[in-house]
ROPA-377669 format. One line per 5 residues: number of its first residue (from 1); their letters; for each residue x, y, z of C-alpha. Coordinates in Angstrom, 3 decimals, decimal comma. Each point is the difference from the previous one (the first is absolute). Example, Ala and Ser with C-alpha at 12.3 -4.5 7.8 and 13.67 -1.06 7.14 Angstrom:
REM residues 2
1> as> 12,300:-4,500:7,800  1,370:3,440:-0,660 .
This chain:
REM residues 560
1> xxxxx> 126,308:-1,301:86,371  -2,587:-0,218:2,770  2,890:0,284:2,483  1,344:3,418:-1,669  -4,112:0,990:0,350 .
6> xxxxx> 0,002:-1,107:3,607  3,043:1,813:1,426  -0,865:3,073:-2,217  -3,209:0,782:1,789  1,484:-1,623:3,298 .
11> xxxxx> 2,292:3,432:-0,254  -2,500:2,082:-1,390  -2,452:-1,077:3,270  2,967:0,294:2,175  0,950:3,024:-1,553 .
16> xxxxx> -3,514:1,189:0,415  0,245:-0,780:3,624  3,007:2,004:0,885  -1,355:3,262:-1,748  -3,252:-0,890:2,886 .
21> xxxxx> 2,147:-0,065:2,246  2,196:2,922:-0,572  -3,354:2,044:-0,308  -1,142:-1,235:3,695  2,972:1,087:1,039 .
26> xxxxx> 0,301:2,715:-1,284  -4,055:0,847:1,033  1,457:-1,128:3,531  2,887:2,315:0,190  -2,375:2,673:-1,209 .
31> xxxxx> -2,824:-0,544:2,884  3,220:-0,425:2,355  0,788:3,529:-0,540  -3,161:1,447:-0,469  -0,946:-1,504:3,664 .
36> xxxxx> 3,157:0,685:1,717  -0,563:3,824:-1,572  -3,136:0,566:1,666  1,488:-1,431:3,233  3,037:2,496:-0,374 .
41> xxxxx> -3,153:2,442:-0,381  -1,978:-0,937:2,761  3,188:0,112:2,118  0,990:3,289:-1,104  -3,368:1,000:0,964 .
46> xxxxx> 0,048:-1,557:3,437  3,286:1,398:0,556  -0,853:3,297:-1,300  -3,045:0,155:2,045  0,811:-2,120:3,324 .
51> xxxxx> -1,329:2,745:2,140  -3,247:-0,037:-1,595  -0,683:-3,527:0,019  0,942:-0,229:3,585  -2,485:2,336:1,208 .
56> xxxxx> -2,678:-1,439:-1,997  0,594:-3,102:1,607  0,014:1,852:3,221  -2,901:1,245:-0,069  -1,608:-3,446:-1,242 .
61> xxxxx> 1,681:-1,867:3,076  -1,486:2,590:2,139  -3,501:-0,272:-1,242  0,257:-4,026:0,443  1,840:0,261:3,483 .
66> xxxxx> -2,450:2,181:0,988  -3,002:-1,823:-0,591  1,880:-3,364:0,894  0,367:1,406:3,499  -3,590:1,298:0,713 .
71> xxxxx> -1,731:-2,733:1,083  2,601:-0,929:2,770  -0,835:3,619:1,637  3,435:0,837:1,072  0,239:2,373:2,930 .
76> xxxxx> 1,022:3,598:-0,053  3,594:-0,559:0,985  0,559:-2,205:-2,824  -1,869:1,897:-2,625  2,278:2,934:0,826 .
81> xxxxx> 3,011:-1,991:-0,272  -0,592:-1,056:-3,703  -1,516:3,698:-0,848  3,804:1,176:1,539  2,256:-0,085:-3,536 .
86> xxxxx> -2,739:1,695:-1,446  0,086:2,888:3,071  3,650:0,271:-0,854  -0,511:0,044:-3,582  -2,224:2,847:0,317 .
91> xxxxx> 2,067:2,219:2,394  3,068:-0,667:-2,120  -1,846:1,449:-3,418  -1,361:3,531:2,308  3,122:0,081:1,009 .
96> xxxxx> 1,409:0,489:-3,461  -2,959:2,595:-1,234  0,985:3,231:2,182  3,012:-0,042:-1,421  -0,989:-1,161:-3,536 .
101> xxxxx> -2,443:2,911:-0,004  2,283:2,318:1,039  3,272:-0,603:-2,440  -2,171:-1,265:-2,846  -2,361:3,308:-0,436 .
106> xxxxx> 2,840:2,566:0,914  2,211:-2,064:-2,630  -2,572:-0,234:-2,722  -1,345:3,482:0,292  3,387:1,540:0,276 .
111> xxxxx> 0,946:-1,734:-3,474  -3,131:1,914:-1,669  -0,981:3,486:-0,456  -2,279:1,795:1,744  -2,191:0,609:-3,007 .
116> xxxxx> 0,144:-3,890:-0,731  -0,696:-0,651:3,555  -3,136:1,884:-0,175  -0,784:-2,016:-3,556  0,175:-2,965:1,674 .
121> xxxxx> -1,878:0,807:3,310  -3,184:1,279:-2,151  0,245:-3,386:-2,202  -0,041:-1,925:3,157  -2,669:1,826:1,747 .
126> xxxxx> -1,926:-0,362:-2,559  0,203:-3,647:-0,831  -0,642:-0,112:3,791  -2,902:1,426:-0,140  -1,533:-1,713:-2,680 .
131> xxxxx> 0,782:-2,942:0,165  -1,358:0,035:4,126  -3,105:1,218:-1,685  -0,256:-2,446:-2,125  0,470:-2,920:2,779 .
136> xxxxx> -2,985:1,453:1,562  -2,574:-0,189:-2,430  1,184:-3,372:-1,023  -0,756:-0,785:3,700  -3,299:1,164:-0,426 .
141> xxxxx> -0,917:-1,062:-2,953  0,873:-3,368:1,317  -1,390:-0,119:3,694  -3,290:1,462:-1,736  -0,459:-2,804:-2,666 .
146> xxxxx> 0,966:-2,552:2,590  -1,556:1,114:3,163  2,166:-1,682:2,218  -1,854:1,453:3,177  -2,987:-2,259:1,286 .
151> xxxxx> -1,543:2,080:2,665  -1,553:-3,624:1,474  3,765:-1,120:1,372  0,914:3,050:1,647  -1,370:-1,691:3,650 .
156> xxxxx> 2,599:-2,552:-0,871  2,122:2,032:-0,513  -0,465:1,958:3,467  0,496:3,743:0,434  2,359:2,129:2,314 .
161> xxxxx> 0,052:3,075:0,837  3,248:1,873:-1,638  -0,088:3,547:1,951  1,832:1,560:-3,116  -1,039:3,155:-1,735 .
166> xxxxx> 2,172:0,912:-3,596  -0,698:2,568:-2,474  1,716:0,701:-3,113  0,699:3,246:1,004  1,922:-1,176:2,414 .
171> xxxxx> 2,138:-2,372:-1,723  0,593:2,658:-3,479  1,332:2,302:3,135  1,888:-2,942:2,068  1,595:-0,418:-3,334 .
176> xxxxx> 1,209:3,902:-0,733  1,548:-0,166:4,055  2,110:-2,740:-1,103  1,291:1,118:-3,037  1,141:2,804:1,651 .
181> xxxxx> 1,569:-0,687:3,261  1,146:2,426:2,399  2,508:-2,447:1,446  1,937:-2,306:-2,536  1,766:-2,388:2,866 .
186> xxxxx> -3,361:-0,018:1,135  -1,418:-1,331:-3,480  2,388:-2,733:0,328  -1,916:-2,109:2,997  -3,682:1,827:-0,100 .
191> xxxxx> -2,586:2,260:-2,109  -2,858:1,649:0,601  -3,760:-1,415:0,308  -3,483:1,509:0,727  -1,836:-1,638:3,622 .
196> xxxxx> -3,114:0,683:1,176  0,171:-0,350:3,931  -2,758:-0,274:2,277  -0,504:3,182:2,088  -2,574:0,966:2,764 .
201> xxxxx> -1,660:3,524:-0,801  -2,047:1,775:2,221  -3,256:1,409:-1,550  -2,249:2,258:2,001  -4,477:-0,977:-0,190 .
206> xxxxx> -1,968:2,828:1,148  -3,055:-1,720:1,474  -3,373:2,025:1,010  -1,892:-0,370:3,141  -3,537:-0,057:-1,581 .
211> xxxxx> -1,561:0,234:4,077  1,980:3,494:0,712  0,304:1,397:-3,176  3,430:1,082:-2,240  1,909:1,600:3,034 .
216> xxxxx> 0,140:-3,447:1,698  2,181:-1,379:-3,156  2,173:-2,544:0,789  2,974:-0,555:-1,480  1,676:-3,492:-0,567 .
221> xxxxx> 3,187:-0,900:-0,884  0,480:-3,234:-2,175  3,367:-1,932:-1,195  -0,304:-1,292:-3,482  2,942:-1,991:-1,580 .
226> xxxxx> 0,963:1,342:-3,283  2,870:-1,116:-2,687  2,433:2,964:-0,180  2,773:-0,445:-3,136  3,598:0,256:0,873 .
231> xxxxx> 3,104:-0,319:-1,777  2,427:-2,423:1,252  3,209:-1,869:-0,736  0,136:-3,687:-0,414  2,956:-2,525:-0,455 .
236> xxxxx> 0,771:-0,556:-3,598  2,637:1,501:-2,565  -1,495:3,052:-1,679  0,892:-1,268:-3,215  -1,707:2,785:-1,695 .
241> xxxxx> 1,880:2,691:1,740  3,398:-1,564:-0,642  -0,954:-0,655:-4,117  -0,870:3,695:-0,243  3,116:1,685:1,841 .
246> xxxxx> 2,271:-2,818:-2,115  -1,601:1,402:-3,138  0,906:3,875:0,676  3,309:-1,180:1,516  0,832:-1,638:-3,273 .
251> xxxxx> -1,814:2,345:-2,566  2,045:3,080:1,939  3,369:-2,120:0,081  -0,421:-1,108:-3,849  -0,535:4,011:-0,768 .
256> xxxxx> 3,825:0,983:1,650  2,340:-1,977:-2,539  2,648:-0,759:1,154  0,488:1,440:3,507  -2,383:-3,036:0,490 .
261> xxxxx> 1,634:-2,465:-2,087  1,351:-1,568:3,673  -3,618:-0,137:1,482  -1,970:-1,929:-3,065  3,668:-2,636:0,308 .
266> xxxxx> -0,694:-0,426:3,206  -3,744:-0,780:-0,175  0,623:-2,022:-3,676  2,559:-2,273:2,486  -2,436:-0,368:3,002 .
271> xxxxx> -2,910:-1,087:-2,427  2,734:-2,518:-1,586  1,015:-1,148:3,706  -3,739:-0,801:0,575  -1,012:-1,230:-2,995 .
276> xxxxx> 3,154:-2,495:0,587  -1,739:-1,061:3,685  -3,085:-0,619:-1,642  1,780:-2,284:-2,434  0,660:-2,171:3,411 .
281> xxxxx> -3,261:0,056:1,391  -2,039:-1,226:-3,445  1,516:-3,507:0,993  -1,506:0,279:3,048  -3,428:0,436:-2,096 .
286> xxxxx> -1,618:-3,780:-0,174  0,756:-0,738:3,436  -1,384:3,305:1,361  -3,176:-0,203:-1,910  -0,208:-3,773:0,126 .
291> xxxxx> -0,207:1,285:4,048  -2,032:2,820:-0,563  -2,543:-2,012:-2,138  -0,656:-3,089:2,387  -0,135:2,206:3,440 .
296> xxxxx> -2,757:2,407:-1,939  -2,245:-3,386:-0,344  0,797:-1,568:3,423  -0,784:3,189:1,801  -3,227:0,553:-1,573 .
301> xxxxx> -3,178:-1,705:2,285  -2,738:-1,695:-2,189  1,272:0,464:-3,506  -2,464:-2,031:-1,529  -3,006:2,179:1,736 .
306> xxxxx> 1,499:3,064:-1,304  0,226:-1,694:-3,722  -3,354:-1,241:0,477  -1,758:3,645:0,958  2,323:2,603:-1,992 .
311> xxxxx> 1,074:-1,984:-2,725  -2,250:1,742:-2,412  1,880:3,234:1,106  3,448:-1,070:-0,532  -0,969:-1,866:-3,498 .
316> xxxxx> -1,337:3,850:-0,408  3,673:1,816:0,724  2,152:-2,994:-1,098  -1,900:0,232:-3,456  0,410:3,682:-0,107 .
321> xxxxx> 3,025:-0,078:0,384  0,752:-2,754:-2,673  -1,711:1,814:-3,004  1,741:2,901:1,015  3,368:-1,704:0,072 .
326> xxxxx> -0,001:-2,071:-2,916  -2,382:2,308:-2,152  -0,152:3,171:0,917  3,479:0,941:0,935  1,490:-1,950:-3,061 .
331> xxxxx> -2,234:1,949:-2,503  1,372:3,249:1,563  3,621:-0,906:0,029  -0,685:-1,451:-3,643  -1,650:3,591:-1,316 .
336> xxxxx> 2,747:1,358:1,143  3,012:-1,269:0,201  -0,788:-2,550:-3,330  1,822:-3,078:1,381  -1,065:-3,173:1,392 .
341> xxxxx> -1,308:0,642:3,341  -0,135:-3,054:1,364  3,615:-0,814:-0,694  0,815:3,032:2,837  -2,969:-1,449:2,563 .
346> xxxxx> 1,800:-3,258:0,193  3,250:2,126:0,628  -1,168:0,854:2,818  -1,485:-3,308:1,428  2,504:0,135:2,932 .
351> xxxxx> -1,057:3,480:1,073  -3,568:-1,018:-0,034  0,402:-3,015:2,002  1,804:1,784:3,065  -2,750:2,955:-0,155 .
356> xxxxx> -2,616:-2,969:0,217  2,255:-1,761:3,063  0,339:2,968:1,965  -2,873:2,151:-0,556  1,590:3,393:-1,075 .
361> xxxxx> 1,071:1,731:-2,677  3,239:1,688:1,747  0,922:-3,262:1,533  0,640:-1,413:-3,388  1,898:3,177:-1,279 .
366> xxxxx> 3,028:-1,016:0,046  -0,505:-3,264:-1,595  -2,219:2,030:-2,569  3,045:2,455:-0,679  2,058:-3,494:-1,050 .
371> xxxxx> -2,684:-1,103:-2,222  -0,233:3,486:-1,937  3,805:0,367:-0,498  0,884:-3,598:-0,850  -3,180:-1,821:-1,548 .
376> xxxxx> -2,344:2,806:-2,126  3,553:2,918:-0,227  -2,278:3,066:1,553  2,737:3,183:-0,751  0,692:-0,203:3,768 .
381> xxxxx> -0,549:3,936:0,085  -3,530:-0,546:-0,578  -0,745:-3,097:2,272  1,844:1,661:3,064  -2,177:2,895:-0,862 .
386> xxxxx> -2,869:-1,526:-0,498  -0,636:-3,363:2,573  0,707:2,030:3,437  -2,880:2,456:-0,673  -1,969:-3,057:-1,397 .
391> xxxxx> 0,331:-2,076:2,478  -1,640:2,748:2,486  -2,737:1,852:-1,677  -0,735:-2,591:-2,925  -2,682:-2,345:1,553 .
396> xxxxx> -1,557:-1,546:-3,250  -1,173:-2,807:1,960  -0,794:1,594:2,836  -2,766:2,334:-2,111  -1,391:-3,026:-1,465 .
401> xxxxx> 0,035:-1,935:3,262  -1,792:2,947:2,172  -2,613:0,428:-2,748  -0,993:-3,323:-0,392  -0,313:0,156:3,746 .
406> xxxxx> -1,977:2,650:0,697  -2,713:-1,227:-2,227  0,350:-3,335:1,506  -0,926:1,274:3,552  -2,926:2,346:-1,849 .
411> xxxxx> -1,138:-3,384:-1,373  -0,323:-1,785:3,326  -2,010:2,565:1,423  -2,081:0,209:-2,865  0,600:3,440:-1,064 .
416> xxxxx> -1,335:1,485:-3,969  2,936:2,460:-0,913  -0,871:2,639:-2,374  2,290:0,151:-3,524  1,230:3,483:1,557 .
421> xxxxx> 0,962:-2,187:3,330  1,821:-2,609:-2,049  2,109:3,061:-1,880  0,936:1,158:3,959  1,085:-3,367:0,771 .
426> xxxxx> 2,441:-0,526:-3,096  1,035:3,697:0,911  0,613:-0,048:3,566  1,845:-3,767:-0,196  2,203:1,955:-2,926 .
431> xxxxx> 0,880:2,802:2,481  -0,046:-2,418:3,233  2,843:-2,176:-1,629  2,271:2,473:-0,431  -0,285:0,858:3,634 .
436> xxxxx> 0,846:-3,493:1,293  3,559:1,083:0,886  -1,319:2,432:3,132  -2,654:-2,664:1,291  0,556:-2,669:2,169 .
441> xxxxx> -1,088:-3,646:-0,637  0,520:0,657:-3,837  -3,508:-0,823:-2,034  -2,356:-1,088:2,822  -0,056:4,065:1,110 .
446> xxxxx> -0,585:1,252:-3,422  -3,328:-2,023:-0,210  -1,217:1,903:3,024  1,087:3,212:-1,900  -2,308:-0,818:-3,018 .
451> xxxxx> -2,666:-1,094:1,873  -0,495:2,940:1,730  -1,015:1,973:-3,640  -2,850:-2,856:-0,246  -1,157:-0,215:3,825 .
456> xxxxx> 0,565:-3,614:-0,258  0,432:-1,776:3,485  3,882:0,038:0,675  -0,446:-2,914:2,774  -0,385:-2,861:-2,749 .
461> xxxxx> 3,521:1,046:-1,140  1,095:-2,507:2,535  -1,174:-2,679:-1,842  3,134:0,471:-2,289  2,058:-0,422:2,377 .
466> xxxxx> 0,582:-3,869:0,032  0,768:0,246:-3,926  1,992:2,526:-0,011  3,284:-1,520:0,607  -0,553:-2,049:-3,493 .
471> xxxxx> -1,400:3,171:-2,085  1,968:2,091:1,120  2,848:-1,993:-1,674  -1,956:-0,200:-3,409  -0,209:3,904:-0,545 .
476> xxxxx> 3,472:0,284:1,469  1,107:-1,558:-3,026  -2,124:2,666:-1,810  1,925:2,662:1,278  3,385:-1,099:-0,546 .
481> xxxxx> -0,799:-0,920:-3,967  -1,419:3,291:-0,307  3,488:1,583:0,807  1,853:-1,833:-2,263  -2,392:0,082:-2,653 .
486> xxxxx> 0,287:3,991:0,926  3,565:0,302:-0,245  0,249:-2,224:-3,535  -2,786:2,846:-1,692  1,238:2,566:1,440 .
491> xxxxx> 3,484:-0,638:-0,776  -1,529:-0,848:-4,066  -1,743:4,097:0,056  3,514:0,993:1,692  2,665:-0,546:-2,691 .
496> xxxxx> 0,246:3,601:-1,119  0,867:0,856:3,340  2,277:-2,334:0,809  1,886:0,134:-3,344  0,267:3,565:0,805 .
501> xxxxx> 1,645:-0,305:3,156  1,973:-2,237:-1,240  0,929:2,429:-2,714  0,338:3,052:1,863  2,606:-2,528:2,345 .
506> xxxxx> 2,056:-0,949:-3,378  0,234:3,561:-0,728  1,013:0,918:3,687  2,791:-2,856:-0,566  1,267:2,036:-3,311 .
511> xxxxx> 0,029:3,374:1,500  2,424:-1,575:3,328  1,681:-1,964:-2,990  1,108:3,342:-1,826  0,744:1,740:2,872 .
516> xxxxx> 2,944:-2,447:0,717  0,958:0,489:-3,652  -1,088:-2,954:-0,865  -0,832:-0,750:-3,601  -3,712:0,561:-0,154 .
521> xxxxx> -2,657:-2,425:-2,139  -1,582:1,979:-3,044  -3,372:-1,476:-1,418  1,798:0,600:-3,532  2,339:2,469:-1,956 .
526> xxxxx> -1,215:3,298:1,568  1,593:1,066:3,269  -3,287:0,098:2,384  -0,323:-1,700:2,894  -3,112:-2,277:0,149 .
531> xxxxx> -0,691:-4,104:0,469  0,741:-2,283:-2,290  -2,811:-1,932:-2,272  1,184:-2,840:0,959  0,685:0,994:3,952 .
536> xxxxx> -3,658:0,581:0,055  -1,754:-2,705:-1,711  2,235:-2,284:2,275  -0,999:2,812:3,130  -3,846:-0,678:-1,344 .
541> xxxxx> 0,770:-3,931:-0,223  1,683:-0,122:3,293  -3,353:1,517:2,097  -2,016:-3,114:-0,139  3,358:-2,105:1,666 .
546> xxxxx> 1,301:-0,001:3,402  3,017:1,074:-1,913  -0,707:3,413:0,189  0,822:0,839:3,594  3,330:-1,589:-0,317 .
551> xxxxx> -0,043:1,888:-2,956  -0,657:3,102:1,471  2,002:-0,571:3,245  3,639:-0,695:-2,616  -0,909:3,264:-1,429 .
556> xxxxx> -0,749:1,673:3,132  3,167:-1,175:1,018  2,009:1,388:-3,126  -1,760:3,578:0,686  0,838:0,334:3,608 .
């Protein structure tokens, strides 16, 4: 009997035992797959986003090569030998934006109306506007509660003599000259600027001979050297020329149908062609700013002196331009659009890194253009619209940058500004940004321009100098968010006209379609003409993809 009991719970425990072990198992198999999914994830994501990761990477190595390599104080030659992939980095993306200007704006413009391309140029303008004015007075908000200017270090510092007179007048003028150019081949390789040259001028002193009396006047002739303003040309591409014939080229050629149908093919191919190109020079991304990155820090002389003196002035702009980035910005695109805004900033991580490497907005166009089509799906319509005018009158960071500034240098010299001389400031670094197309030597000569509406001594704007290579690249990324973020809320306050061209295209395609007796599409059992329901929720569905210009382009195709 006890041996029945015995081997009855010996298979009952071993029993017991197996069911354990089926469960591990089983809770095995289960982690297995659970771990090897988010693997497959992870790897998807790598895959998916290779180009990213590289360039983060290549910026990192470039910050720790960089500083790795200062203390051995490498000599010129071999500085600009490791600066050199950058170099060609940077001449291979402005190579690519002439043309990427050019077909992109006459493209997109030509595949709108002219009444939605004037919709859509007031939007922009005056998001523009705003939001510039806006950078401002968060610059002076800031650089007044911080008072980053210590009037104590500016014999440190040292002071030199710039020889540079600016007025806004001059640059809101510089900047009407090179919207309209006389000479378009000439726009291509130099625009307009305001000089002041130094010129000797005669002026005639009537002196009295007290001894003799009036008729034994003498007169004297002294040479006085005065600043006379000039208008000259200067190397650069008159981007803002070239934007504004491209938009009447492509406004007029979308107005003529289909006499022009050959013209916006052509252009829609050449933007294609480019945006291909561009595809091949991304790779080249890490490398170039890895290059870029570590040159910037070897070339500079005594980084930790100019840490050390303006630090509290770059904490100043790099904070400004933080709490406009991840606050500011978002709560606008949020009010607006009603989506998560920061999903689209980290779409465009990539496009922000390359404006930081190389210092300019246009520079990082094409790689911009990439990120808007294939990561956040801008209706390409709007984006080639939208980022070539950006990226040349939309200084966000710039306004913030030159109004933090000029209070800055009224700090060090100690000067008590007025509430109706802070109001000028915000103001004049507002209108001054927009100008920074037509002035040379980009921010730096906007300062001088604002200065001159306080009297505030332009010679300390020197002291910016050795910093400006690193803040320059701060507000540069500034700029190029406020484009995109431009393009995605304008593009949201836009649908009605884009569903309309759309529609007045599908109706175009019927009216070609019964004209070659072809059976035409009714909406329902009546014989009129007009678009489906269901054509135009998928039409209205369609504008927020990058589906649409294909879209457009098949039914372009079927017209014509």
């Amino acid at each position: 009997m006890e041996n029945n009991t015995n081997g009855k719970s010996t298979y009952i425990f071993t029993k017991i035992d197996l069911e354990e072990e089926d469960i591990s198992n089983k809770n095995c198999n289960e982690t297995n797959v659970a771990t090897s999914g988010k693997f497959a994830h992870i790897r998807k994501w790598m895959v998916a986003n290779l180009l990213l990761v590289t360039t983060v990477s290549g910026v990192l190595f470039g910050l720790f090569l960089g500083f790795v390599l200062r203390p051995l104080k490498l000599s010129p030659d071999a500085v600009m030998v490791i600066s050199y992939p950058g170099e060609i980095f940077m001449r291979l993306l402005k190579l690519l934006i002439l043309p990427l200007i050019i077909a992109s704006l006459i493209a997109g413009s030509a595949k709108l109306n002219a009444s939605a391309n004037g919709k859509i140029a007031a939007r922009m303008l005056v998001y523009f506007v705003l939001t510039s004015l806006i950078n401002a007075i968060l610059g002076t908000v800031l650089v007044l509660s911080i008072h980053p200017g210590d009037p104590h270090r500016k014999v440190v510092y040292g002071e030199e003599n710039i020889g540079r007179k600016a007025h806004i007048l001059d640059g809101i003028l510089d900047l009407g000259r090179n919207i309209f150019p006389d000479n378009l081949f000439q726009a291509a390789f130099q625009q307009a600027h305001t000089v002041y040259i130094p010129k000797n001028v005669a002026v005639h002193n009537v002196t009295d001979n007290a001894t003799y009396g009036p008729k034994d006047a003498s007169e004297a002739v002294i040479t006085q050297v005065e600043l006379v303003r000039t208008i000259q040309y200067r190397s650069s591409t008159n981007t803002l020329g070239i934007i504004f014939f491209c938009l009447v080229f492509g406004t007029v050629v979308g107005t003529m149908g289909r006499k022009a149908y050959v013209v916006v093919e052509f252009f829609t191919a050449v933007d294609e062609v480019v945006m291909k190109m561009v595809s091949g020079v991304m790779w080249l991304t890490p490398v170039g700013i890895s290059s870029v990155i570590c040159g910037k820090i070897l070339s500079v002389a005594d980084l930790s002196l100019v840490v050390q003196q303006l630090g509290w002035f770059i904490f100043t702009v790099a904070l400004g331009v933080f709490i406009y980035q991840l606050a500011i910005m978002q709560f606008i695109y949020y009010i607006v659009v009603r989506r998560n805004p920061y999903k689209y900033y980290f779409g465009l991580v990539q496009a922000t890194l390359t404006a930081f490497a190389t210092a300019s907005t246009a520079a990082a166009l094409p790689i911009t253009f990439r990120c808007m089509d294939e990561k956040v799906h801008i209706d390409p319509r709007i984006s080639r619209f939208i980022l070539p005018i950006g990226c040349t009158i939309n200084m966000n960071g710039t306004a913030m940058f030159v109004a933090v500034a000029s209070f800055f240098i009224a700090q060090m010299n100690e000067l008590q500004l007025s509430l109706g001389e802070i109001i000028t400031v915000c103001l004049a670094s507002t209108v001054a940004s927009f100008s920074s197309a037509s002035v040379p030597s980009a921010a730096l000569v906007l300062i001088f321009m604002v200065l001159s509406t306080i009297d505030a001594p332009m010679e300390d704007v020197s002291l910016l100098f050795a910093i400006d290579w690193f803040v320059d690249r701060i507000r540069t990324t500034n700029n190029m968010l406020g484009d995109c973020y431009a393009a995605a809320i304008v593009e949201h306050l836009s649908k009605e006209q884009l569903i309309a061209v759309d529609a007045a295209i599908y109706e175009e395609e019927q009216m070609a379609a019964s004209s070659r007796h072809i059976p035409p599409v009714y909406n329902n059992a009546s014989s009129e003409h007009s678009v489906p329901q269901a054509v135009a929720v998928e039409m209205q569905s369609s504008v927020l993809t990058s589906g649409t210009q294909k879209k457009q382009e098949n039914i372009l195709m079927s017209t014509y």
